[in-house]
N, C-alpha and C positions, 0 to 999 in steps of 0.2 A: 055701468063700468066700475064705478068703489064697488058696487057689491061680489063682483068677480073677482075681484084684487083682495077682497076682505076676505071672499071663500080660497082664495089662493094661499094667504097667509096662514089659513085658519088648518091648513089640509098641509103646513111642510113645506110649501113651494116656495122659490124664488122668481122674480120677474123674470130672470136673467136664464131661466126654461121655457119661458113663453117662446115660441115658436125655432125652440137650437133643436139640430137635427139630432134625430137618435142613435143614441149608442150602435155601435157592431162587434162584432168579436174575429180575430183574424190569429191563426197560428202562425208564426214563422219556424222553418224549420232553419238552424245554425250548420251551414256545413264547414266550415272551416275553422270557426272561434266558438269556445266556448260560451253555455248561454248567460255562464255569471255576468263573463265581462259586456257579452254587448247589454244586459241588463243595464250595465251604470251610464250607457250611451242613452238608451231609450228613455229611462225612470223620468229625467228632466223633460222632455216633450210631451208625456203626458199632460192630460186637463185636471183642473182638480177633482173632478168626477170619476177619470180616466183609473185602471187598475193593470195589471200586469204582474202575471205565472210565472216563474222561472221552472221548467221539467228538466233538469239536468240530465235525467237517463236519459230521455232522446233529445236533449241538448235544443229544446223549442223556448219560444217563447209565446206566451197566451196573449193577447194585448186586448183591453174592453175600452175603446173611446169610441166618440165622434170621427165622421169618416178623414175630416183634416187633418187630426192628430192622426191618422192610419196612414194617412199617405207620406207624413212626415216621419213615420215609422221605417215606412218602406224605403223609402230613400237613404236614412241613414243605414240601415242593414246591409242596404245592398251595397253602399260604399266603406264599410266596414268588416262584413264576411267575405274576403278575398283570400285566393289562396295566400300564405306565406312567403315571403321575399326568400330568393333564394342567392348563396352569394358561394364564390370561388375565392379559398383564400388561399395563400402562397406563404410555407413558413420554411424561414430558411435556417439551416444552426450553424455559426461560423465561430472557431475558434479564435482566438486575438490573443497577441502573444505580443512580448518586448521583442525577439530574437528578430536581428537580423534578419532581412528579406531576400527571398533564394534571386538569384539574379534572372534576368529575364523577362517577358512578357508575363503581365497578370495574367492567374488562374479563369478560365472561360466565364465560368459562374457566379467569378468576383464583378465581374468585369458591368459596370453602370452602378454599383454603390462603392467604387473605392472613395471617392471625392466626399459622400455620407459621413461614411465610416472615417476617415481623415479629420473631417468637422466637430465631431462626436468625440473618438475618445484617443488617447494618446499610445495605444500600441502601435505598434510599427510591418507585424505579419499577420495575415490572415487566412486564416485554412478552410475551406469549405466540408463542414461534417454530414451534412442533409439537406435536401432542397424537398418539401411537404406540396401538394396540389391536394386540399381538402374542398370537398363540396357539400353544403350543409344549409338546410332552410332555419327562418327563424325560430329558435327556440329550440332545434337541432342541442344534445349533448353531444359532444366531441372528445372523442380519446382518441391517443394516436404512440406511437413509439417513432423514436427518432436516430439514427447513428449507433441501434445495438443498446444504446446503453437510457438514454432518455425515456421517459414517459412523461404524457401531459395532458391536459381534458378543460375544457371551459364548456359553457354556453353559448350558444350565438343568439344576440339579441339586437334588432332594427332600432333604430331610434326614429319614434313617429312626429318626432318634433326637428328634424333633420334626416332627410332620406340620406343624404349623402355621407353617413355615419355608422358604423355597425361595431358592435360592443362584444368582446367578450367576456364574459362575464364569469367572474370565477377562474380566471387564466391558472391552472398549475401545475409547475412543472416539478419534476422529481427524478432522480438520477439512480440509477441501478451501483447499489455497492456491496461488495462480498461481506458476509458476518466471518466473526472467527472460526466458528461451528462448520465452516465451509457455505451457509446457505448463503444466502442473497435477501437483501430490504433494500425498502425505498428512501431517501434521503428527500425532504422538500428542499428545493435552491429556491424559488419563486413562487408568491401567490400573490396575485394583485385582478385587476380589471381595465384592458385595456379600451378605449374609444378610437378605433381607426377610421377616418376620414377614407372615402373609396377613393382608389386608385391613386394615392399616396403613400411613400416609405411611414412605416414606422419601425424605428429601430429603439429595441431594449438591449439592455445589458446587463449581465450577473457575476459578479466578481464575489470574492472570499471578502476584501477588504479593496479600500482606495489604492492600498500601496504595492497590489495584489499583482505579479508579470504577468498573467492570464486570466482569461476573461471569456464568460462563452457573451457571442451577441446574438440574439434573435431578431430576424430582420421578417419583418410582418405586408405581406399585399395584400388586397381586400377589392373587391368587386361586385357587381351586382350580376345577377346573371340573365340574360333578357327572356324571355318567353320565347 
């Protein structure tokens, strides 16, 4: 038995290959995520022996282990390569003004964030310019125009550390104004990132200054859309 253990030594080997099961090789093919990213899932579940391909034209991965590192391959893939979350967001643009409020019953479409909108900021009237229904999977670009005169474009990004959360990323908005030449440019009013919580108000606001009598407000819904 030393002299097995001496020709084992003598030939590269470690003990810790005496009877570990043999390597296999398995491709996965990524249908919905790119194969960089699930690369940085799998790399750590490899053996130290273990190797792993990344093909990005056909978006595979090669994986060389042990059958138990293969199986713990496949599991995390498969919970990993899912389609995209898909989400319904509601973008609404309401003017906000000091003037006097016209007498009467609130406007239909005001009607469940006047109480918000009272909490938030100190204008007194509020006019409804556009109400948005955008549907967009993760990672989805987004442009949109808004009341004639707006444009705006973000990302839509899931937060995998909080499902109840969706990002847009890149949020910017821009305002159509006449040049002297007669043509027309874009003015940025807004760029930031917002994190809206699903199916919660979130409300922004763009004003010139603090001491500004008008104000547009962006009133944002967000949801998840079910299968």
């Amino acid at each position: 038995m030393r002299w097995a253990a001496a020709l084992l030594m003598s030939l590269g080997l470690s003990h810790d290959l005496w009877g570990q099961a043999p390597q296999e090789v398995r491709v996965f093919q990524l249908r919905f995520k790119p194969a960089r990213e699930a690369a940085a899932l799998v790399e750590p579940l490899l053996s130290p022996d273990g190797s792993l391909l990344i093909q990005p034209r056909s978006n595979t991965l090669t994986v060389r282990d042990i059958p138990a590192v293969q199986k713990r391959v496949a599991e995390a893939l498969a919970s990993f390569d899912v389609p995209p979350e898909a989400y319904r967001i509601r973008l609404r643009f309401i003017l906000a003004s000091t003037a006097p409020p016209t007498p009467g019953p609130a406007a239909p479409l005001l009607e469940g964030i006047g109480k918000e909108l009272g909490e938030v900021f100190r204008f007194t009237s509020y006019q409804e310019l556009d109400t948005l229904v955008l549907a967009a999977t993760d990672g989805a670009n987004v442009e949109g125009e808004a009341a004639g005169k707006f444009l705006f474009r973000f990302v839509v990004r899931g937060s995998a550390k909080d499902r109840d959360r969706v990002q847009l990323q890149g949020f910017e908005l821009y305002r159509k104004a006449a040049k002297a030449d007669g043509g027309e440019e874009l003015r940025l009013l807004l760029r930031t990132t917002l994190s809206l919580r699903l199916q919660q108000l979130a409300i922004l606001g763009a004003a010139r200054s603090e001491a500004s009598n008008q104000a547009l407000v962006l009133v944002f819904w967000a949801q998840r859309e079910e299968p």
